[in-house]
C-alpha positions as CSV (number, residue, x, y, z in Angstrom):
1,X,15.0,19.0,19.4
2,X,15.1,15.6,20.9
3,X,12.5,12.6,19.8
4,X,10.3,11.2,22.3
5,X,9.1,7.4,21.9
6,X,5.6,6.3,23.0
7,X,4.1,3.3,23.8
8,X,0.8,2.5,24.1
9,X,-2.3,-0.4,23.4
10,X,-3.9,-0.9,20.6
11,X,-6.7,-3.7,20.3
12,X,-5.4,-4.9,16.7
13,X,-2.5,-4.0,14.0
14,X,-4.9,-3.7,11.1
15,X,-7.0,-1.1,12.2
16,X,-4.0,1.0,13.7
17,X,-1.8,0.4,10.4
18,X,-4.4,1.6,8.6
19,X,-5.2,4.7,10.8
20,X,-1.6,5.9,11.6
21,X,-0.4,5.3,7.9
22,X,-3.1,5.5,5.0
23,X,-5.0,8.5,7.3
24,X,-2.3,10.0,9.2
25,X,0.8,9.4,6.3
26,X,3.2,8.2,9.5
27,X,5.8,6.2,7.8
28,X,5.7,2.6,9.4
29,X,8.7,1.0,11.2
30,X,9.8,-2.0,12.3
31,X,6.3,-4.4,13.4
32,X,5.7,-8.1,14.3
33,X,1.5,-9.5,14.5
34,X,1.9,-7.5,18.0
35,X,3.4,-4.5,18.0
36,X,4.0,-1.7,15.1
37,X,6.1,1.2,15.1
38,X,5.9,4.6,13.4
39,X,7.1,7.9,12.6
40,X,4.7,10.4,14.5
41,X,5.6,13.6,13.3
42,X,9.4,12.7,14.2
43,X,8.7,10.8,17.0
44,X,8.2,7.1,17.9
45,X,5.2,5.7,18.4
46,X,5.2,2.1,19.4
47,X,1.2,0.5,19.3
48,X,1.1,-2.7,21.0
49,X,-1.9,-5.3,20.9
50,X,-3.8,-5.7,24.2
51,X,-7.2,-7.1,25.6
52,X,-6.7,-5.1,28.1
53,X,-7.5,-1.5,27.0
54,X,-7.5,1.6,29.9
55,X,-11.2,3.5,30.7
56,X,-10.5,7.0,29.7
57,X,-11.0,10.1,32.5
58,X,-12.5,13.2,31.4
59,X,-10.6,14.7,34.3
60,X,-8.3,17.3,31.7
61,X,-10.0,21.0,31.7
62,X,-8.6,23.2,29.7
63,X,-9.9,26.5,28.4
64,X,-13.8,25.3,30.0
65,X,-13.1,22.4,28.0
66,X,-13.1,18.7,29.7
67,X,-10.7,16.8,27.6
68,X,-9.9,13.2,28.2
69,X,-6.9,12.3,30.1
70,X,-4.8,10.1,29.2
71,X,-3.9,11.9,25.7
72,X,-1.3,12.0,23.3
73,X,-0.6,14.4,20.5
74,X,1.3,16.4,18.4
75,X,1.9,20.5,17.6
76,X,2.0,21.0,13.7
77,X,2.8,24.1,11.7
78,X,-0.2,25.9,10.7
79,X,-0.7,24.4,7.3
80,X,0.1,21.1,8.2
81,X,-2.6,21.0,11.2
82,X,-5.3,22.4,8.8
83,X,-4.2,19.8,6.2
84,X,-4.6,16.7,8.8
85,X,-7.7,18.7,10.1
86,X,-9.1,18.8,5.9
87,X,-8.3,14.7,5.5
88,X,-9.7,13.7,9.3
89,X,-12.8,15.7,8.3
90,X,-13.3,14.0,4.9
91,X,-12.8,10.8,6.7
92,X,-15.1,10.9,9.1
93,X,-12.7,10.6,12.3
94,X,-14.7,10.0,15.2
95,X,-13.9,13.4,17.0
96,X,-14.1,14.3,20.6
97,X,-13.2,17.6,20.0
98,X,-13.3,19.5,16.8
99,X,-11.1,22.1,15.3
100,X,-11.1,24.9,17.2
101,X,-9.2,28.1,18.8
102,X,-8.1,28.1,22.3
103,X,-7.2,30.6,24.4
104,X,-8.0,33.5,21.6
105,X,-6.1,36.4,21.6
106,X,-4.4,35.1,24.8
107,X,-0.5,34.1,25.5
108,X,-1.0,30.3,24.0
109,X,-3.5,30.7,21.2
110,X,-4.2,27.8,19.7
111,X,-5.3,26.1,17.0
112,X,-6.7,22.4,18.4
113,X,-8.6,19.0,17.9
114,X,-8.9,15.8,19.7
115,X,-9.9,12.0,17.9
116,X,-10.0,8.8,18.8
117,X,-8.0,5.9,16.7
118,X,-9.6,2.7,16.3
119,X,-8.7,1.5,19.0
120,X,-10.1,4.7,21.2
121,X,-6.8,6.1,21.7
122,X,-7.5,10.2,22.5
123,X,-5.1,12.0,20.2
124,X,-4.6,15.8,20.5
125,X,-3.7,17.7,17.1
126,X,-2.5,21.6,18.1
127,X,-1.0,24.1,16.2
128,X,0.1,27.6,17.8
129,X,-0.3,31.0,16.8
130,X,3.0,31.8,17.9
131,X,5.3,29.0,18.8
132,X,7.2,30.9,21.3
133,X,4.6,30.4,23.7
134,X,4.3,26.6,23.7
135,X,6.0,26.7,27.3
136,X,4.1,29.7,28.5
């Protein structure tokens, strides 16, 4: 499978460093005082520093659910989304979504939760009942 790199803003390195690598366990890349890469699950994620940061659109409905748009994410195996899930929950992550099932007993079930970062970056967290169906 090929990697995907992702850019985005991020309103200070600090906050993010501490969210993506003590919370999350991405392993950090490369990083200057304005920018910070790291491993996302395999992928790239690039966090740049900005004043600048975008108004988010609840636009996104899915399953009855408005969900905010833009969004970035991730699909994990079972037990590694209901680890994350365990560790966001003891943390208090600021949730916009909480764990939950989409589409139940439907092609696509899914396990899912959204959170913000620190820097109110919507992040998607899914894990599917049968991974065949993540194009369905």
């Amino acid at each position: 499978m090929r990697r995907f790199h992702f850019a985005f803003k991020v309103r200070d390195i600090e906050s993010t460093r501490k969210f993506y690598v003590e919370l999350l366990g991405c392993k950090e890349g490369r990083s200057t005082d304005t920018w910070i890469d790291f491993d996302f699950f395999g992928n790239q994620l690039s966090a740049h520093v900005s004043d600048a940061l975008g108004d988010l659109d609840y636009c996104g409905k899915v399953d009855s659910v408005n969900v905010p748009i833009p969004h970035f994410g991730c699909i994990l195996e079972k037990a590694e989304f209901l680890e994350i899930k365990t560790t966001l929950e003891e943390a208090n992550a600021k949730f916009i979504i909480k764990a939950q099932t989409r589409y139940q007993g439907l092609t696509g079930e899914q396990l899912t939760m959204f959170l913000f970062d620190p820097s109110n970056n919507p992040i998607e967290f899914k894990s599917y009942t049968n991974e065949e169906e993540i194009f369905m």
